[in-house]
Legacy VTK file of the C-alpha trace (Angstrom):
# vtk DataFile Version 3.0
C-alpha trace
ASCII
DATASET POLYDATA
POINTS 569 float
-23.552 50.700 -20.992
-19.931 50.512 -20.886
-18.049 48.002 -23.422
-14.723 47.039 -22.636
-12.509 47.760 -26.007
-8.996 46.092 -26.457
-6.583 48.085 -29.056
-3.842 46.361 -30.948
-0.273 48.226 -30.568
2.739 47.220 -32.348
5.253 45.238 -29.972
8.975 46.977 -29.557
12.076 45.248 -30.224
13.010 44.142 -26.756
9.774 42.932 -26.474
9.964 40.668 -28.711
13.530 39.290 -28.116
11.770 38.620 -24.548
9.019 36.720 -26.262
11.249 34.791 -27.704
13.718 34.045 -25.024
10.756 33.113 -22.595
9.295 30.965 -25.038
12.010 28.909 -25.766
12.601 28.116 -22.018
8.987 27.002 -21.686
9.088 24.467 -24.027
12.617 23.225 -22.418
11.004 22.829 -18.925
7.943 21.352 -20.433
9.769 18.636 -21.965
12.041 17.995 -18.573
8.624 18.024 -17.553
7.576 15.280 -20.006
10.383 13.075 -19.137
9.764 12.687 -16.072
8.841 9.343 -14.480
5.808 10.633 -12.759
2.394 9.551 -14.063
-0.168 10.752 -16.330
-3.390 12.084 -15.277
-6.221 9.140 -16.253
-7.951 11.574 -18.753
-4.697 12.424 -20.410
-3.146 8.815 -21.074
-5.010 8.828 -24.026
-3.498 11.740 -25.888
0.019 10.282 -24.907
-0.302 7.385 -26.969
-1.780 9.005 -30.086
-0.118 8.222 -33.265
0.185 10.614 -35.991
-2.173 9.141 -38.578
0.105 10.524 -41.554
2.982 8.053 -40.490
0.969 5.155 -40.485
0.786 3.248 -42.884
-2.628 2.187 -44.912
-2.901 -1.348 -45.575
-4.418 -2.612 -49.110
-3.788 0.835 -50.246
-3.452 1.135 -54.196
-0.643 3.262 -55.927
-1.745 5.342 -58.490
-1.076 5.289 -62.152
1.242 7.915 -63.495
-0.535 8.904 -66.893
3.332 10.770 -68.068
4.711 7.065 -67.779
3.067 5.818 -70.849
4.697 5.304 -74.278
3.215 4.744 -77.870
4.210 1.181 -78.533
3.414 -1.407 -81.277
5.213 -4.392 -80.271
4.349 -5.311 -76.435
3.459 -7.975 -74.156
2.633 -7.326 -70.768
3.792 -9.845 -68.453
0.918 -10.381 -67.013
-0.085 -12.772 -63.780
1.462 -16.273 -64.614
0.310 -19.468 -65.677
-3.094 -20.812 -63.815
-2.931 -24.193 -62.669
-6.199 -25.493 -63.775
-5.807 -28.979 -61.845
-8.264 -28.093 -59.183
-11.132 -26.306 -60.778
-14.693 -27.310 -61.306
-16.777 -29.625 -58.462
-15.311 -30.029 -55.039
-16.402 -33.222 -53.163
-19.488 -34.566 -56.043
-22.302 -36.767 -54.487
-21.667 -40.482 -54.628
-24.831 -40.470 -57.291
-24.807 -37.562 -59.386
-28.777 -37.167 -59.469
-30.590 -33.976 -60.509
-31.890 -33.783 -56.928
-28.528 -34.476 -55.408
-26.924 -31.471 -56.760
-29.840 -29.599 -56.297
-29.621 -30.441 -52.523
-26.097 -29.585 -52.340
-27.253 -25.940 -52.398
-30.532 -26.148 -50.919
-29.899 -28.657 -47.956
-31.919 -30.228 -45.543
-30.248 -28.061 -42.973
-31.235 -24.434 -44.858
-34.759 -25.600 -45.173
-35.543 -26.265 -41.828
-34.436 -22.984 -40.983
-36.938 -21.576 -43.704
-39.816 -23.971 -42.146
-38.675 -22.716 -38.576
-38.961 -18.944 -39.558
-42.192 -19.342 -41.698
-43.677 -21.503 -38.778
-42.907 -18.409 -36.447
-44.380 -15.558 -38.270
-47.884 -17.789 -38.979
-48.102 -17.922 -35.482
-47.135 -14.034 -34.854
-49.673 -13.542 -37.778
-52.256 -15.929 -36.239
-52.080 -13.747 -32.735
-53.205 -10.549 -34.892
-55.803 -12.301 -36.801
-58.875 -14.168 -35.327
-60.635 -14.813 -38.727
-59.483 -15.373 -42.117
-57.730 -18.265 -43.828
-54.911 -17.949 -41.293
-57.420 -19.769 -38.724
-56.987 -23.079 -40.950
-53.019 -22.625 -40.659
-51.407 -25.709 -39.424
-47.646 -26.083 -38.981
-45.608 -27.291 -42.281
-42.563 -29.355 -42.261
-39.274 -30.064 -44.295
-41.541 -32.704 -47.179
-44.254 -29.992 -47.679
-41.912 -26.918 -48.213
-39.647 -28.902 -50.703
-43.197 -29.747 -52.156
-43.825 -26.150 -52.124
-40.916 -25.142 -54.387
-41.763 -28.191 -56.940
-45.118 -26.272 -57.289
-43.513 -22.892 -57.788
-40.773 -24.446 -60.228
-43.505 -25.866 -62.236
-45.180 -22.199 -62.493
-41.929 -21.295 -64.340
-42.528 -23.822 -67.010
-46.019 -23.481 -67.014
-47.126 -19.953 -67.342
-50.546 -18.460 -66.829
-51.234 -15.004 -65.854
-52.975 -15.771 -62.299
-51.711 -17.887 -59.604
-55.199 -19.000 -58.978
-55.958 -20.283 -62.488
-53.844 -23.046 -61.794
-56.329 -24.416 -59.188
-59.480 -23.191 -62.234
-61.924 -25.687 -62.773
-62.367 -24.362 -66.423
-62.035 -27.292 -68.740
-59.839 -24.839 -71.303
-57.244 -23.467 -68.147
-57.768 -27.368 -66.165
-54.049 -27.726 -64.730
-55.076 -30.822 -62.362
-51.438 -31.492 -61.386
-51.552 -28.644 -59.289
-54.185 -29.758 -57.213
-52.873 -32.862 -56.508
-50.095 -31.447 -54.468
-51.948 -28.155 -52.846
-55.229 -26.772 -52.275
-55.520 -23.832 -53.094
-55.868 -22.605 -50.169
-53.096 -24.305 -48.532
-50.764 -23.119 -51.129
-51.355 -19.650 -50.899
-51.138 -19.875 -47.051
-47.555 -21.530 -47.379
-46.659 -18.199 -49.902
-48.043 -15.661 -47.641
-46.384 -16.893 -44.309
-43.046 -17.570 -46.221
-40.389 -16.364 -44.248
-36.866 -16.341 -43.486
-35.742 -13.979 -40.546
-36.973 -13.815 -36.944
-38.269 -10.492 -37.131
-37.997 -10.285 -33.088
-33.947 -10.851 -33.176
-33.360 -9.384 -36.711
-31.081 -6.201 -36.420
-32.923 -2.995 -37.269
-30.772 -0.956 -39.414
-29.825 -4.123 -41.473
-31.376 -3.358 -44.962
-31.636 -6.765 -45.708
-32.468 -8.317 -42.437
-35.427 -9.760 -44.453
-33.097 -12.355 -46.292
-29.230 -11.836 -45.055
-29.615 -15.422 -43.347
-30.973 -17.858 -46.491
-29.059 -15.181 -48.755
-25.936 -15.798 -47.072
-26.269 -19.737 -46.671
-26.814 -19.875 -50.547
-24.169 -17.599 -51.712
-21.560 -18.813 -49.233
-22.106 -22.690 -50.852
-21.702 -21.306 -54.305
-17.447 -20.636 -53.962
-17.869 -23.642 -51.859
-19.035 -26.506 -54.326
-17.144 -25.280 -57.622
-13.480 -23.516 -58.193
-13.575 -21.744 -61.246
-11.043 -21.629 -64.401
-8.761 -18.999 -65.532
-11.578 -16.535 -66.831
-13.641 -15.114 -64.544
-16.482 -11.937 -64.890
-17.766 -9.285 -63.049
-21.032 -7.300 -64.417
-24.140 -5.886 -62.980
-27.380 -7.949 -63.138
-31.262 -6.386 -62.322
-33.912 -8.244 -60.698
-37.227 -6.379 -61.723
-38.628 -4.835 -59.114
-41.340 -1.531 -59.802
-42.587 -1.232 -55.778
-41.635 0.737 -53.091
-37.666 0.096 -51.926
-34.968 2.537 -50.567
-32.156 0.421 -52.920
-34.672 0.127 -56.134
-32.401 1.298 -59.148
-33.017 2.546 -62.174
-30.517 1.137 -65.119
-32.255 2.770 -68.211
-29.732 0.389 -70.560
-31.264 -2.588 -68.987
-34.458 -4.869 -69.709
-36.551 -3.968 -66.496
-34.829 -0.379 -65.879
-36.225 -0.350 -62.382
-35.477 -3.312 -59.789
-32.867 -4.625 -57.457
-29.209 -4.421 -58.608
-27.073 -7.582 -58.281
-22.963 -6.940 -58.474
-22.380 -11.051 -60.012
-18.973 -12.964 -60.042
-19.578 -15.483 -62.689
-16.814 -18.431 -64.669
-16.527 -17.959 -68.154
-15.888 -21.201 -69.871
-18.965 -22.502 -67.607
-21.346 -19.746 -67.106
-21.230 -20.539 -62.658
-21.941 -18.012 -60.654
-19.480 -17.757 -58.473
-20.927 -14.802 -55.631
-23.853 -11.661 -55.212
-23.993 -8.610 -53.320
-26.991 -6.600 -53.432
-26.595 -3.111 -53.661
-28.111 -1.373 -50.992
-26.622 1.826 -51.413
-23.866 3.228 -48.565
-24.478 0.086 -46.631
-23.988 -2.471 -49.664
-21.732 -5.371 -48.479
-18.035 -4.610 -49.455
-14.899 -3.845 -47.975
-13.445 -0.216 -49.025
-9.862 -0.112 -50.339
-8.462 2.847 -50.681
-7.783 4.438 -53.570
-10.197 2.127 -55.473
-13.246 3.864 -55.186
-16.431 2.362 -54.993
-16.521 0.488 -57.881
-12.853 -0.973 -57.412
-14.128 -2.023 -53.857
-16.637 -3.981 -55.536
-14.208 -5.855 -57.789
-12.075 -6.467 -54.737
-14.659 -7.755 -52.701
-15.692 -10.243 -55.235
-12.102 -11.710 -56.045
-11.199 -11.640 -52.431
-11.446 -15.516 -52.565
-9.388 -15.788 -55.983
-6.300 -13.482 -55.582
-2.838 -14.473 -56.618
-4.100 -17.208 -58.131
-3.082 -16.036 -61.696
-6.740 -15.443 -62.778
-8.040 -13.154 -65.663
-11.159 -10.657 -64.614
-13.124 -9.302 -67.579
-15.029 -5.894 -66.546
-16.814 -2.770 -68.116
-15.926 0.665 -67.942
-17.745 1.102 -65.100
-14.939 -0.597 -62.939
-11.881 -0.675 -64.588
-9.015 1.940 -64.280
-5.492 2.129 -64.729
-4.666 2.002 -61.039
-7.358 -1.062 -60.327
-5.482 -3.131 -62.655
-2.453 -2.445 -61.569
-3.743 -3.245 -57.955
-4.875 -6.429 -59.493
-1.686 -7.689 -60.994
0.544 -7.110 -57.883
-2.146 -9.525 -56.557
-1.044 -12.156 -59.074
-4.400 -11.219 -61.238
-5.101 -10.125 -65.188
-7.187 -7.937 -66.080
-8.964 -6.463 -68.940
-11.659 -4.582 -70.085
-13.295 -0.970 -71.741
-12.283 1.926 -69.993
-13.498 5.223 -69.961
-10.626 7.685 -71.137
-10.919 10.297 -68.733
-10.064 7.700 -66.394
-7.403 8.698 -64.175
-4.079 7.945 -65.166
-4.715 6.882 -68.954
-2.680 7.983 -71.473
-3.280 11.048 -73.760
-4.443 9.608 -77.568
-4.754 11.138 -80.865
-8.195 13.113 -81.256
-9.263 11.836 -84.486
-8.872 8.527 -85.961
-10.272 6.913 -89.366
-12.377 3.544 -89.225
-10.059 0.782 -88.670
-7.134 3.173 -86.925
-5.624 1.407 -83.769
-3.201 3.123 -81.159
-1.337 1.208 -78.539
0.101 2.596 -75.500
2.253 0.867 -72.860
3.771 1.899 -69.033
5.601 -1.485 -68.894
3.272 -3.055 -67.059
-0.394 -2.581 -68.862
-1.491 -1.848 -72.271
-3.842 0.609 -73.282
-5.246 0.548 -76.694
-8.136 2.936 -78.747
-9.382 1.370 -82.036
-11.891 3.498 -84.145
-14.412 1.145 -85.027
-18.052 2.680 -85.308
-16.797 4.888 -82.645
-13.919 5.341 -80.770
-13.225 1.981 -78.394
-10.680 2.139 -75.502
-9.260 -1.226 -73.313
-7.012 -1.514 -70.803
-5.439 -4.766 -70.363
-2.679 -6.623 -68.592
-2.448 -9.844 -70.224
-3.035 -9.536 -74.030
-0.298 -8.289 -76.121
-0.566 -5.855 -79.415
-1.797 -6.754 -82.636
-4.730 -7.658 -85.108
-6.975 -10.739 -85.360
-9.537 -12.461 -87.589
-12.826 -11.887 -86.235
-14.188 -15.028 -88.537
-16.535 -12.229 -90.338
-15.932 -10.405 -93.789
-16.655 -6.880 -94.237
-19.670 -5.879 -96.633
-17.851 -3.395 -97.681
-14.802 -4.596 -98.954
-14.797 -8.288 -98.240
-11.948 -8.609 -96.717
-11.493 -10.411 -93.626
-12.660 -7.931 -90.494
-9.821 -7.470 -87.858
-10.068 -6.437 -84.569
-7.385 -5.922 -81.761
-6.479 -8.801 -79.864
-7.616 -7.581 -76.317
-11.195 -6.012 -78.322
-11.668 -10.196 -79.991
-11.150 -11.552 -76.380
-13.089 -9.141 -74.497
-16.292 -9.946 -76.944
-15.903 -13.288 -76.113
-15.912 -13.772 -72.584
-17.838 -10.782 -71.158
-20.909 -11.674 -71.740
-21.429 -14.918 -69.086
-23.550 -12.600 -66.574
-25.688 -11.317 -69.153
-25.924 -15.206 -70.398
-26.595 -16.096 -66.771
-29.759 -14.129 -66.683
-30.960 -15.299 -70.637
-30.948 -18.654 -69.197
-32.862 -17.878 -65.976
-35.312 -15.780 -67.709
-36.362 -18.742 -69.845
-38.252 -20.517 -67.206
-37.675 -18.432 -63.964
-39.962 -19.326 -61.107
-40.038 -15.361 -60.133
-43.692 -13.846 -59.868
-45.129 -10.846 -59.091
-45.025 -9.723 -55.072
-45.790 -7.474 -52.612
-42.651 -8.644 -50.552
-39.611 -7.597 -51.862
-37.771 -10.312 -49.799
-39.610 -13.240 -51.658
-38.516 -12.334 -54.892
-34.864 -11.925 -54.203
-35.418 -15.250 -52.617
-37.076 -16.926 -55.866
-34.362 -15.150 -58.187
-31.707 -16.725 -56.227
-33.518 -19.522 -56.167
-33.405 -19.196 -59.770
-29.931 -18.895 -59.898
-29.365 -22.098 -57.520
-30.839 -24.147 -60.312
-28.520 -22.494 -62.832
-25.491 -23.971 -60.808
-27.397 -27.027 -60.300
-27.384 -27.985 -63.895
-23.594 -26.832 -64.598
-22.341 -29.154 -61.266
-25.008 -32.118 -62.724
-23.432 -31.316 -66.394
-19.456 -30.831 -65.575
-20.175 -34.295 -63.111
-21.953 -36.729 -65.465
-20.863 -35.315 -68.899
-24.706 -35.317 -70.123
-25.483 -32.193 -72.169
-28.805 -32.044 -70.750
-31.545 -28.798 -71.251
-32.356 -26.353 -68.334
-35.799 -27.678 -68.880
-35.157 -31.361 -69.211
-32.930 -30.644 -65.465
-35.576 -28.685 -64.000
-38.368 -31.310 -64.842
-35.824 -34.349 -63.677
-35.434 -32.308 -60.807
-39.356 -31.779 -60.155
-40.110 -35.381 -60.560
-37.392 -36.659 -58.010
-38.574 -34.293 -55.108
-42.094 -35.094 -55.825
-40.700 -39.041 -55.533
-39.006 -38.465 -51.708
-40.975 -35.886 -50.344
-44.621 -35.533 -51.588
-47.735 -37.779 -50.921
-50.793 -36.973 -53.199
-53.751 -35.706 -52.164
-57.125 -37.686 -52.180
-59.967 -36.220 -53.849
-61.169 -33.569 -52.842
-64.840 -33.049 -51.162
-67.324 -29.892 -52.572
-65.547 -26.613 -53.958
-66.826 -25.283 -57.103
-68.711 -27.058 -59.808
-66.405 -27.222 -63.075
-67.048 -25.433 -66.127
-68.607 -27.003 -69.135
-66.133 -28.083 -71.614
-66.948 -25.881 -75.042
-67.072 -29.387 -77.188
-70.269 -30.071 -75.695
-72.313 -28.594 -77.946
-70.144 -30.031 -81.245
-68.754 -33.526 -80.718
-70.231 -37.015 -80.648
-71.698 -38.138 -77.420
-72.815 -41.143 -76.239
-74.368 -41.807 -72.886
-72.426 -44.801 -70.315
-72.387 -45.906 -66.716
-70.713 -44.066 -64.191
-67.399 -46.237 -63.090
-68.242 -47.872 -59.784
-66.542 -47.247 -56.859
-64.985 -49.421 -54.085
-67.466 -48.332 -51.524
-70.492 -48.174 -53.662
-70.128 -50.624 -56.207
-72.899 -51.364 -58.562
-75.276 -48.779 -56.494
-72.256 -46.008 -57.882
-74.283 -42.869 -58.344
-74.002 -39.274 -59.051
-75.480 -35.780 -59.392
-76.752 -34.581 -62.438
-75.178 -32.197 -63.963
-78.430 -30.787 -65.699
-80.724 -31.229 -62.670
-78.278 -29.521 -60.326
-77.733 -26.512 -62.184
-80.005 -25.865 -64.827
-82.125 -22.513 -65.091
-84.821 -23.505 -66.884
-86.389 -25.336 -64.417
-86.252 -25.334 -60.727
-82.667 -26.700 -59.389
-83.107 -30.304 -58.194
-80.241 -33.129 -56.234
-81.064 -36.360 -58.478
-78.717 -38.869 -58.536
-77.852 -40.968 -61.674
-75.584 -43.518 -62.855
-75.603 -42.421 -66.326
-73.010 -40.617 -67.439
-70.866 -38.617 -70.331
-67.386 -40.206 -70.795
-65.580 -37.241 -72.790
-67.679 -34.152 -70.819
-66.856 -36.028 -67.629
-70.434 -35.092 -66.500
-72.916 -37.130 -64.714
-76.309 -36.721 -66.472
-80.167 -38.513 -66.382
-80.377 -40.381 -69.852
-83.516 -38.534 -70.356
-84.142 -35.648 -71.038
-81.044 -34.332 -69.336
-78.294 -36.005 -72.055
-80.012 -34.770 -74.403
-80.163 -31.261 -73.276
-76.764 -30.886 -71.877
-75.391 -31.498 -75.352
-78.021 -29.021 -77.454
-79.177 -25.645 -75.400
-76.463 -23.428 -74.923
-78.514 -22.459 -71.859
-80.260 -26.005 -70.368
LINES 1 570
569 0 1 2 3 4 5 6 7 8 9 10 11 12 13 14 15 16 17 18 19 20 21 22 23 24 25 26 27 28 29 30 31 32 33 34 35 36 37 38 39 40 41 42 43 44 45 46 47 48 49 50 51 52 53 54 55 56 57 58 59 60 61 62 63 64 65 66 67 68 69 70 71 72 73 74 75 76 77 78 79 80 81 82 83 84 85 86 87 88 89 90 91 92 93 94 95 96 97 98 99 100 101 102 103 104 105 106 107 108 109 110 111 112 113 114 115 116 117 118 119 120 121 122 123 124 125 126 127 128 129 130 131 132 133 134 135 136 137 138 139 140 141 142 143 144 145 146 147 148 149 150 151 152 153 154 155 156 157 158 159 160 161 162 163 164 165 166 167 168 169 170 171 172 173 174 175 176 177 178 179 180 181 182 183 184 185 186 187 188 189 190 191 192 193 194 195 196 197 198 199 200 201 202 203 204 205 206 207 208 209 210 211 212 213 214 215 216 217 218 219 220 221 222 223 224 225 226 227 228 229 230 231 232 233 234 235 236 237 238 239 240 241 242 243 244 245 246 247 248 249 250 251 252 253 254 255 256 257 258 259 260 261 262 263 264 265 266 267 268 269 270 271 272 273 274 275 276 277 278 279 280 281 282 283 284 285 286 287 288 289 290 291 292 293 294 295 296 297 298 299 300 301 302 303 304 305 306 307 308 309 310 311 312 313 314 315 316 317 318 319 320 321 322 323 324 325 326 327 328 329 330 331 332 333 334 335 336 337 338 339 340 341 342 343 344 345 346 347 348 349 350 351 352 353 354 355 356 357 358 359 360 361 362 363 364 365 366 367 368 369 370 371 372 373 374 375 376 377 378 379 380 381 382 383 384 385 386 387 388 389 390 391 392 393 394 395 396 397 398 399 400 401 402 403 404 405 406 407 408 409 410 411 412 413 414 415 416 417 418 419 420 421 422 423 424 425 426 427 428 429 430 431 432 433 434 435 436 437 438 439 440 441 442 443 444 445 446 447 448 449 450 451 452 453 454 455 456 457 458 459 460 461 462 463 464 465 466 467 468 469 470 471 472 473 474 475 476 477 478 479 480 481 482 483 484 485 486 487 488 489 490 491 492 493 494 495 496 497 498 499 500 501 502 503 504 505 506 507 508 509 510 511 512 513 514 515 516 517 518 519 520 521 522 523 524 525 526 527 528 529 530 531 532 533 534 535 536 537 538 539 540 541 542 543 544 545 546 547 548 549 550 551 552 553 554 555 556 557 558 559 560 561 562 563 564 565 566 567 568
């Protein structure tokens, strides 16, 4: 086989100037060529309008921070975003009566639950086409009264806690909840939970994550910013939903409570505690818009303050979002900020290395200060809005006992970061969220949670009354039970209850069973003793004797007297 071999030779003088020449009169008849009036080929009027993407400019792009522009200062204020006009914060447009269930509804409306008894009505019937038997077969369609019912009875589970769902339906006279069955069978009730639903699984888009709950999570979110503008202060902080099954966005925080579960990035008013908005993190596809420049985490603070920019409102963050160049994004925005900051951060200044307990440095680019205090360790803030200096904590030092004194920016920080992590303490005192295999549910019951938290802060900043969460929540229970639910009658069979364990022990005295409309004086009922018992053969005797504090029908004789003295009758 023969292989064609091409040698490089070195190019003479001449041959080169010719290069040259030739070249240069290509390009000038190409660009006659170009400026011509004749038309573009179709597949080439594309490249003729391309624009060169270095001369255009970004929008919402942030300048970086120059760390060389920063200067050891102890006298500075920044100038920070303005004053806030605090005329038009807290309710917009309050019910006429300012009711528990009125501002609960003004979340959770009429409209939003009939599209969560439209969806759940759906997927019993997809679920009734796969199964023929079961307790789906008793399924009959549920309404707007029954699911507000439905969420009474799950509210209630947060105040009343027992470790199974179905010992609130026991019959055990030690576990007897008998509120419970007044509103639900048992059955019934955990028919409603398992067909819960809040997506039409036929129109839902495929690669949405959280196509599950965008809808109800959306509607509920959206009426937060709606109903209340917040003060001055506002906070941004990560919040974790416990959640140990299997989820492609589970996270692991090891500094929080749960460690695993579902992260929450929460916008929340300081002087109130609101919460203001939530994004779940789902990883790449988590709901923010990228700025760039920002990085992730800036995105994320962006996102959340879209609403409140250049409104001359302070953001407190952790180190996990705040940077040099962030802040200074936020103040051309007309928006404070300040928070901890990691000092590798780019665009912080250089500090000293070492520094004694109680050593402060302050650095300033005429625009933000940065400060590091040595406390038990080495602390740094950035802010834009608190100037240098020392405070009174309020505390003493063991030490010494002198008053302790921290930098201004450190005392404020301390004292108005904490309202996400005080938004969860007060959910997690009676939260209605319970185990689940359906990762959807439970972001629906912690938000639900949450709704109930701004519930009692719009029924609290409307009527003045320094109510409880749990005085709220069981006002709240008692007026949907009022205009939506209808007891149940009595119910017919089921299980025989449990003998109360004072039987044995207290004083007992046989009386009549009460008589009944229908029956009257010929009221009768089965013996306990006779119906049950295992030392003789198991008989249906009716009596009308009965005892009042065991509730249990008996014969006067023998049975009263053995129901209260055999363990085993």
């Amino acid at each position: 086989m023969t292989e064609n071999v091409y040698k490089r030779r070195q190019l003479t003088s001449e041959e080169i100037k010719d290069i040259f020449f030739n070249s240069d009169e290509e390009i000038f008849d190409s660009e006659a060529e170009s400026d011509s009036d004749e038309d573009l080929p179709p597949n080439l009027e594309a490249l003729d309008n391309i624009v060169d993407e270095e001369t255009t400019p970004v929008l919402n792009e942030a300048e970086e921070v120059n760390s060389l522009l920063w200067q050891a200062t102890n006298l500075f204020n920044p100038p920070g975003p303005g004053n806030f006009d605090n005329q038009l914060c807290g309710v917009q447009n309050p019910p006429e009566s300012p009711s528990e269930v009125n501002c609960f509804k003004m979340f959770l409306t009429e409209d939003v639950m009939g599209e969560i008894v439209e969806e759940t009505n759906r997927y019993a019937s997809d679920l009734q086409e796969r199964e023929i038997k079961g307790k789906l077969v008793k399924w009959v369609p549920t309404n707007i009264p029954e699911m507000y019912t439905f969420l009474v009875s799950v509210l209630l589970m947060g105040v009343i806690k027992k470790t199974s769902l179905r010992d609130y339906w026991s019959t055990d006279p030690m576990l007897l909840t008998p509120f419970f069955g007044s509103l639900f069978s048992q059955d019934r009730f955990l028919l409603l939970l398992r067909c819960l639903h809040f997506a039409n699984n036929a129109t839902a888009v495929s690669n949405d994550l959280l196509k599950k709950i965008r809808n109800i999570f959306t509607a509920l979110t959206s009426s937060f910013h709606r109903i209340f503008v917040p003060y001055r202060d506002l906070c941004v902080d990560e919040s974790l939903m416990k959640w140990k099954g299997r989820l492609a966005f589970r996270q692991f925080i090891p500094s929080k409570r749960h460690r695993f579960g579902v992260k929450f990035f929460v916008l929340c008013d300081v002087l109130t505690g609101y919460v203001e908005d939530m994004i779940i993190y789902t990883g790449s596809t988590t709901d923010i818009k990228h700025y760039p420049g920002l990085g992730i985490s800036g995105s994320v603070v962006m996102t959340l303050l879209a609403p409140y920019l250049r409104k001359c409102h302070v953001l407190y963050v952790d180190n996990w979002y705040s940077s040099p160049t962030l802040f200074q994004h936020l103040l051309s925005l007309g928006t404070g900020a300040c928070g901890t900051v990691r000092a590798n951060r780019k665009g912080m200044p250089k500090f000293t290395c070492k520094m004694k307990k109680g050593e402060v440095e302050f650095e300033e680019n005429g625009s933000q200060l940065a400060v590091k205090w040595h406390d038990k360790r080495n602390v740094h803030v950035l802010t834009t809005v608190h100037p240098t200096g020392m405070a009174a904590t309020g505390k003493l030092d063991h030490i010494t006992g002198q008053p302790r004194m921290n930098p201004v920016c450190v005392l404020e920080y301390n004292k108005k970061m904490g309202a996400v992590d005080k938004a969860d303490m007060m959910i997690g005192f009676h939260e209605c969220t319970r185990k689940s295999t359906k990762w959807y549910k439970k972001i629906f019951f912690h938000v639900l949670d949450t709704v109930l938290l701004n519930s009692h802060i719009v029924y609290r900043q409307i009527t003045g009354k320094e109510i409880t969460s749990l005085q709220f929540r069981t006002n709240l229970m008692r007026g949907l039970l009022e205009e939506y639910s209808t007891l149940r009658g009595p119910t017919k069979g089921g299980r025989p209850a449990l003998d109360t364990p004072l039987r044995l022990t207290a004083r007992h005295f046989p009386s009549e069973v009460p008589q009944t409309t229908s029956q009257g004086s010929k009221t009768r009922r089965h013996c306990k003793v006779c119906l049950s018992s295992t030392r003789k053969g198991k008989q249906r005797r009716l009596t009308k004797h009965m005892c009042v504090p065991c509730n249990t029908p008996l014969c006067a004789v023998p049975c009263f007297e053995e129901y209260h003295t055999l363990k085993h009758y």
